[in-house]
C-alpha positions, 0 to 999 in steps of 0.5 A, spaced: 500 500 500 506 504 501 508 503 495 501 504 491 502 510 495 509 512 493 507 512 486 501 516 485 504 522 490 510 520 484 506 522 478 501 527 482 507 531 484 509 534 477 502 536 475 502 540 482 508 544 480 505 544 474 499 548 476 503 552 481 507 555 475 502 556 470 499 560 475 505 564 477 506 565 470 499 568 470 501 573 475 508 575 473 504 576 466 499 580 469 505 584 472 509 585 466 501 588 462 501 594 469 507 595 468 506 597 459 499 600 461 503 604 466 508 605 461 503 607 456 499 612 461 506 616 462 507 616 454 500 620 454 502 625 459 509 626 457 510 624 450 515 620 451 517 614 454 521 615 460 528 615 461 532 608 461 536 611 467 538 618 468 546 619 467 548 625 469 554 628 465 559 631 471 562 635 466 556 639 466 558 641 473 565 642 472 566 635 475 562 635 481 561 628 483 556 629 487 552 634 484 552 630 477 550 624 480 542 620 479 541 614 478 534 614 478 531 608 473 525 607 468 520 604 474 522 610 478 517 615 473 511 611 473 510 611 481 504 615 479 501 611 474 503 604 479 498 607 484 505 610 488 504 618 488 505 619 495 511 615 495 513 620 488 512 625 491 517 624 497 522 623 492 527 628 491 529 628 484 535 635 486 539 630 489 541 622 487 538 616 488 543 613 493 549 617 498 555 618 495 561 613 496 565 616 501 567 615 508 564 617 512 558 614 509 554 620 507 546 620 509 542 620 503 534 622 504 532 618 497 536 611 499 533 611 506 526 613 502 527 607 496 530 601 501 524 601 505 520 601 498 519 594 496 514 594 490 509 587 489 508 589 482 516 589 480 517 581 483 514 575 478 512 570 483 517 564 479 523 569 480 526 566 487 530 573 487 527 577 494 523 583 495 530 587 498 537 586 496 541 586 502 547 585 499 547 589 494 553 595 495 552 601 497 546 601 498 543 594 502 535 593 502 534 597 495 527 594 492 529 589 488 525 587 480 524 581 476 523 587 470 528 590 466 527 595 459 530 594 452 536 597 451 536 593 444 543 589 442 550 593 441 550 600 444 553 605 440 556 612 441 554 618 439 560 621 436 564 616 437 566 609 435 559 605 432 559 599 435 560 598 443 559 591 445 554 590 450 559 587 455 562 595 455 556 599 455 553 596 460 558 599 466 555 605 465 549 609 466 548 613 473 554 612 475 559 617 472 565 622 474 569 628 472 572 622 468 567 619 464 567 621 456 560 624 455 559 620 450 561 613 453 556 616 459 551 617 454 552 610 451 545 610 447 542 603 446 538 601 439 531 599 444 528 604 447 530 604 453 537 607 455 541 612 458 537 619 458 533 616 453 527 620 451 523 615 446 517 617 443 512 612 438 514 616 432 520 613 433 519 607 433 519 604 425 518 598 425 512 598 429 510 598 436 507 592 435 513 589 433 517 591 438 520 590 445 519 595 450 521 591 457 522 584 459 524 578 465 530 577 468 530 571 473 533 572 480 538 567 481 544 568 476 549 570 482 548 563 484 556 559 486 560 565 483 564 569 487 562 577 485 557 574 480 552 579 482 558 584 478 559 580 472 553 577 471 548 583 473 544 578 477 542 585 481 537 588 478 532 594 481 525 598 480 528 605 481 535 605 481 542 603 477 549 605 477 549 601 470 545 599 465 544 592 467 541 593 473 535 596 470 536 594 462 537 588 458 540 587 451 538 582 445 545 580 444 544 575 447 538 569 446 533 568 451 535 564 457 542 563 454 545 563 462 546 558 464 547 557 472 547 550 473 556 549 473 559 555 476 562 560 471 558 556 466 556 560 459 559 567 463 558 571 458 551 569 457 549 571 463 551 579 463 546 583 463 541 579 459 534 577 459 531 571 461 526 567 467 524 560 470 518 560 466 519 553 463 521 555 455 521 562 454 519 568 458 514 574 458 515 581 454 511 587 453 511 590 447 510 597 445 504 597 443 502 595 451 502 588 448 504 582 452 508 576 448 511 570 451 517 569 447 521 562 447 528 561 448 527 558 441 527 564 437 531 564 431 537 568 434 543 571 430 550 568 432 554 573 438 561 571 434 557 575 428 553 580 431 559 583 435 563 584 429 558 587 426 562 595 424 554 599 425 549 597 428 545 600 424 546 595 418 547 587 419 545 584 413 544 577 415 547 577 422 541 578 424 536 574 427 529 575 429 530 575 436 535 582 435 530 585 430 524 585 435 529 588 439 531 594 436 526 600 434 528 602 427 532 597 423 527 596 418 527 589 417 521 585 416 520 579 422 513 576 419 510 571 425 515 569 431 
C-alpha cells in the first residue's frame, strides 16, 4: 500500500508544480501588462517614454561628483501611474538616488526613502530573487525587480566609435565622474530604453507592435560565483542603477542563454541579459502595451557575428529575429515569431 502510495504522490507531484507555475506565470504576466499600461499612461502625459536611467554628465558641473550624480531608473517615473504618488512625491529628484561613496558614509534622504520601498508589482512570483537586496553595495535593502527595459543589442556612441559591445556599455549609466567621456556616459542603446533616453512612438519604425519595450530577468544568476552579482548583473532594481544592467537588458544575447547550473558556466551569457524560470521562454511587453511570451527558441543571430558587426545600424544577415524585435528602427521585416 506504501508503495501504491509512493507512486501516485510520484506522478501527482509534477502536475502540482505544474499548476503552481502556470499560475505564477499568470501573475508575473499580469505584472509585466501594469507595468506597459503604466508605461503607456506616462507616454500620454509626457510624450515620451521615460528615461532608461538618468546619467548625469559631471562635466556639466565642472566635475562635481556629487552634484552630477542620479541614478534614478525607468520604474522610478511611473510611481504615479503604479498607484505610488505619495511615495513620488517624497522623492527628491535635486539630489541622487543613493549617498555618495565616501567615508564617512554620507546620509542620503532618497536611499533611506527607496530601501524601505519594496514594490509587489516589480517581483514575478517564479523569480526566487527577494523583495530587498541586502547585499547589494552601497546601498543594502534597495527594492529589488524581476523587470528590466530594452536597451536593444550593441550600444553605440554618439560621436564616437559605432559599435560598443554590450559587455562595455553596460558599466555605465548613473554612475559617472569628472572622468567619464560624455559620450561613453551617454552610451545610447538601439531599444528604447537607455541612458537619458527620451523615446517617443514616432520613433519607433518598425512598429510598436513589433517591438520590445521591457522584459524578465530571473533572480538567481549570482548563484556559486564569487562577485557574480558584478559580472553577471544578477542585481537588478525598480528605481535605481549605477549601470545599465541593473535596470536594462540587451538582445545580444538569446533568451535564457545563462546558464547557472556549473559555476562560471556560459559567463558571458549571463551579463546583463534577459531571461526567467518560466519553463521555455519568458514574458515581454511590447510597445504597443502588448504582452508576448517569447521562447528561448527564437531564431537568434550568432554573438561571434553580431559583435563584429562595424554599425549597428546595418547587419545584413547577422541578424536574427530575436535582435530585430529588439531594436526600434532597423527596418527589417520579422513576419510571425
Amino acid at each position: 500500500m506504501i508503495a501504491i502510495i509512493g507512486v501516485l504522490v510520484a506522478l501527482l507531484l509534477p502536475a502540482v508544480q505544474a499548476a503552481r507555475e502556470a499560475a505564477r506565470r499568470m501573475s508575473c504576466g499580469n505584472n509585466v501588462k501594469q507595468l506597459g499600461l503604466a508605461l503607456q499612461l506616462y507616454h500620454d502625459v509626457h510624450k515620451t517614454f521615460p528615461p532608461g536611467v538618468i546619467g548625469d554628465d559631471a562635466k556639466k558641473y565642472g566635475g562635481d561628483f556629487n552634484k552630477a550624480y542620479r541614478g534614478f531608473s525607468w520604474g522610478t517615473f511611473l510611481l504615479p501611474f503604479l498607484e505610488e504618488q505619495p511615495l513620488y512625491d517624497r522623492i527628491d529628484f535635486t539630489m541622487g538616488a543613493v549617498a555618495m561613496p565616501g567615508w564617512p558614509p554620507a546620509s542620503n534622504y532618497n536611499e533611506d526613502l527607496l530601501t524601505t520601498a519594496p514594490l509587489e508589482e516589480f517581483l514575478c512570483p517564479s523569480d526566487p530573487r527577494r523583495p530587498q537586496d541586502a547585499d547589494y553595495m552601497p546601498a543594502p535593502n534597495m527594492g529589488a525587480s524581476s523587470y528590466v527595459g530594452n536597451f536593444g543589442t550593441n550600444g553605440y556612441i554618439p560621436n564616437g566609435a559605432a559599435n560598443v559591445t554590450w559587455l562595455s556599455v553596460r558599466l555605465s549609466a548613473g554612475w559617472v565622474s569628472s572622468l567619464t567621456p560624455t559620450g561613453y556616459m551617454n552610451a545610447r542603446g538601439v531599444g528604447p530604453l537607455y541612458s537619458n533616453s527620451n523615446t517617443a512612438l514616432r520613433d519607433v519604425l518598425d512598429g510598436s507592435s513589433n517591438t520590445v519595450l521591457l522584459g524578465e530577468r530571473r533572480g538567481d544568476l549570482t548563484d556559486s560565483v564569487p562577485l557574480s552579482s558584478f559580472l553577471t548583473a544578477g542585481q537588478t532594481f525598480w528605481s535605481y542603477g549605477s549601470m545599465h544592467s541593473h535596470v536594462l537588458a540587451s538582445a545580444y544575447f538569446r533568451p535564457n542563454k545563462c546558464n547557472r547550473k556549473t559555476p562560471h558556466a556560459d559567463l558571458d551569457g549571463c551579463v546583463g541579459t534577459f531571461s526567467s524560470l518560466h519553463p521555455g521562454g519568458l514574458q515581454m511587453c511590447l510597445m504597443d502595451g502588448s504582452v508576448r511570451f517569447i521562447s528561448d527558441t527564437i531564431d537568434s543571430a550568432d554573438e561571434a557575428t553580431l559583435d563584429a558587426i562595424p554599425n549597428i545600424r546595418n547587419p545584413g544577415k547577422a541578424y536574427g529575429v530575436w535582435q530585430a524585435i529588439c531594436v526600434i528602427d532597423d527596418g527589417i521585416v520579422v513576419g510571425k515569431y
